[in-house]
Phi, psi and omega in degrees: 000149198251069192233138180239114155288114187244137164206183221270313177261007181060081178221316191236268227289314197279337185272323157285346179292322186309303191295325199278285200290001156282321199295310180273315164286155189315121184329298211290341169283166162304069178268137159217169149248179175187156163234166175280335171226175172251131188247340184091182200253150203268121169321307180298332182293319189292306203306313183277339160278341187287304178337295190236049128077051189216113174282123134258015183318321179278355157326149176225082166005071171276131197287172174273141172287111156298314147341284201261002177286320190271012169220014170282204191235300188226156205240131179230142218213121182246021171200119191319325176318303193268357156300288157345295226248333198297118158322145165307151174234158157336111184279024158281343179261132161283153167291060178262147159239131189265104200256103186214172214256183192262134197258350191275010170263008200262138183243180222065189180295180189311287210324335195277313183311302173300318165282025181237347151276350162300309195290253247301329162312317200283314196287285181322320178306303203268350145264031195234342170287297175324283182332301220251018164281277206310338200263348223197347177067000000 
């Protein structure tokens, strides 16, 4: 199995989903991320995955691979931006879209910003649980 997280700048929302399906899915599968553009990996992102015991210190800000995007099983897009933008696929690779927000917008103090990326961690857990319940039961 294959699964590529896309957003728009690979930095938060897609890197943590990368880490919660390494952490919870079957080794053998394939997890990547990936973005349309590169923003680099967002610290507070690593830093609130530190939270509940999942590193993602070593991610890296990654463009989408056309190569392993036309040979997955499923492509998940966590922002209108990269639903909008994702090349058409094949229709044997599924689609999902997670629309959810961006937490590296978030403006105001440290504490407000670091809880609008917990809520989106929080959000990512439970739909990267839900994925391997419909995939693997």
């Amino acid at each position: 199995m294959k699964i590529y997280f896309l957003c728009t700048g690979n930095s938060c929302r897609s890197q943590i989903a990368e880490g919660f399906a390494k952490d919870i899915m079957p080794k053998n599968w394939i997890i990547k991320s990936a973005g349309i553009e590169q923003h680099g990996l967002n610290q507070r992102a690593v830093s609130v995955m530190a939270e509940v015991g999942v590193d993602i210190s070593n991610h890296t800000s990654d463009l989408i691979d056309n190569d392993f995007l036309f040979n997955c099983d499923y492509i998940i897009t966590l922002c209108g931006d990269a639903n909008d933008k994702c090349p058409v696929t094949p229709a044997n690779i599924k689609r999902l879209h997670w629309p959810l927000t961006d937490p590296a917008s978030t403006t105001g103090t440290e504490e407000v910003i670091q809880n609008q990326f917990r809520k989106t961690r929080d959000e990512v857990r439970i739909l990267v649980q839900q994925l391997k319940m419909n995939l693997v039961g």
